[in-house]
C-alpha positions in Angstrom: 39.0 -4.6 -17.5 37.1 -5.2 -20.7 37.8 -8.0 -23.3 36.3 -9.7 -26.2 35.3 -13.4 -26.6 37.0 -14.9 -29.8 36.6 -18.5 -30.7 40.0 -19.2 -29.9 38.9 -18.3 -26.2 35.6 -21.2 -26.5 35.2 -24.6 -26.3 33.3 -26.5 -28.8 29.9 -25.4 -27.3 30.9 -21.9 -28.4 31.2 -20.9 -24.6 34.1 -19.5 -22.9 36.8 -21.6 -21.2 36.5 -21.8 -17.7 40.2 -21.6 -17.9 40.5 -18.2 -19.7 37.6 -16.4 -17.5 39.7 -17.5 -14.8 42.8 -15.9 -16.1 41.2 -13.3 -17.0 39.6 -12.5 -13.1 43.3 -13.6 -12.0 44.5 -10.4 -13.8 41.8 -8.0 -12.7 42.2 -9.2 -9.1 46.3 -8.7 -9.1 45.9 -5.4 -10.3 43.5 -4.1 -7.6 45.5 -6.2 -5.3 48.9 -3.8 -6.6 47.1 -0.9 -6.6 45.9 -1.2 -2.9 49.7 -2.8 -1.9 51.6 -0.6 -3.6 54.1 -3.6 -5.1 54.5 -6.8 -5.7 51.7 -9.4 -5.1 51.3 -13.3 -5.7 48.3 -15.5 -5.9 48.1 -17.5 -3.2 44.4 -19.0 -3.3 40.9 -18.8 -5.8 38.5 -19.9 -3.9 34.6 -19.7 -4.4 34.6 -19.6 -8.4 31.1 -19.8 -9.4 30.0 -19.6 -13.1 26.6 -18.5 -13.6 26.0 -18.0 -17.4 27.5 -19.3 -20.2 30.0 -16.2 -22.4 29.3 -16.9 -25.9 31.8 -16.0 -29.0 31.2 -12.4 -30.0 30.3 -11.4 -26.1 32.5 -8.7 -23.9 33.5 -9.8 -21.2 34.0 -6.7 -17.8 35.6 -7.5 -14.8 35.1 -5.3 -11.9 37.6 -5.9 -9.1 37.8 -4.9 -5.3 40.2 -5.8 -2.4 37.6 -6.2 0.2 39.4 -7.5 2.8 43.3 -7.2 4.5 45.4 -8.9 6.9 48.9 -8.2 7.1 50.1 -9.6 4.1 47.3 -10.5 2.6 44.4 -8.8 0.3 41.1 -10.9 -0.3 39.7 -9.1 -3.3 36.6 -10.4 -5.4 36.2 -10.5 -9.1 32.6 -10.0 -10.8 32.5 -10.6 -14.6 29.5 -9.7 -16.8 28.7 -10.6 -19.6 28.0 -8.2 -22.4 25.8 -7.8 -25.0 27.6 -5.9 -27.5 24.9 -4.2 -29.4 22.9 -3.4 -27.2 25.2 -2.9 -23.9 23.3 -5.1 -21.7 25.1 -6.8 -19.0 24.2 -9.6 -16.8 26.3 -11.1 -14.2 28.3 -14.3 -15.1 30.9 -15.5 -13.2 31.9 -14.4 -9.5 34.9 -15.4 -7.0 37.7 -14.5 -4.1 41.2 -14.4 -5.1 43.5 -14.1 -2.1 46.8 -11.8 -2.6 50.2 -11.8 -0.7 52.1 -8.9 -0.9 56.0 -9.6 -1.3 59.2 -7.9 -1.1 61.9 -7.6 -3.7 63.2 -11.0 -2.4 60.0 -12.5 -2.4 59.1 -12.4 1.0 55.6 -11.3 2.4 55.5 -7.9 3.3 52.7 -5.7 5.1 50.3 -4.1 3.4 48.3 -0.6 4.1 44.8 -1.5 5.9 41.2 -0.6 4.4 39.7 3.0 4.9 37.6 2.2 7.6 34.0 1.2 7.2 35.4 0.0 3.3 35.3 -4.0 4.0 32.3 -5.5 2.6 30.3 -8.4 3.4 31.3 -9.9 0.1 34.8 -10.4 1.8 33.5 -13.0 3.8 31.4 -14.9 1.0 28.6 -17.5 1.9 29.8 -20.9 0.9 26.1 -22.2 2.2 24.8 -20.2 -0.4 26.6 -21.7 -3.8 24.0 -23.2 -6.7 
């Protein structure tokens, strides 16, 4: 997913909302958390949200999204966003995090979800609280 930082999407430092990033990984997440369940999917938890760099106004914003982990219901996926540089195409690492997913049924009720390839979960699906700024 690629977006653009407009000052309607800023505080008054000029940097973006916490808020808005964190939509913005909440819709990246759902969709590789679809993709991988094959319907419907609810948030059920963020959890280790860190924000690294400040996005400025006139920055792009990419968010690369990957279901890393899977129970029965459930797909743990983690969201990176970058930051770009828009001239020159530069991008650092800005914010990172863990959604958690439930897959549910037309009724709304949690339903199963197809398991990883095997070898595919990563070490990222288990992240290192110990290790947070």
């Amino acid at each position: 997913m690629l977006e653009l930082v407009f000052p309607k999407d800023t505080n008054y430092l000029g940097t973006a909302f916490g808020g808005w990033v964190l939509s913005l990984m909440d819709k990246a997440a759902s969709v590789a958390a679809v993709r991988h369940g094959g319907g419907n999917v609810v948030t059920a938890r963020m959890d280790g949200v860190d924000f690294r760099l400040p996005i400025r106004v006139g920055d792009a914003v990419a968010l690369d999204a990957q279901v890393v982990r899977v129970g029965r219901s459930s797909m743990t996926v983690r969201v990176d966003v970058y930051r770009e540089t828009m001239t020159t195409g530069e991008q650092e690492l800005a914010t990172t995090g863990t959604f958690v997913f439930v897959a549910v049924d037309g009724e709304g009720k949690p339903c199963p979800v197809p398991p990883l390839p095997e070898g595919q979960e990563t070490p990222s699906a288990h992240p290192d609280h110990q290790a947070r700024p």
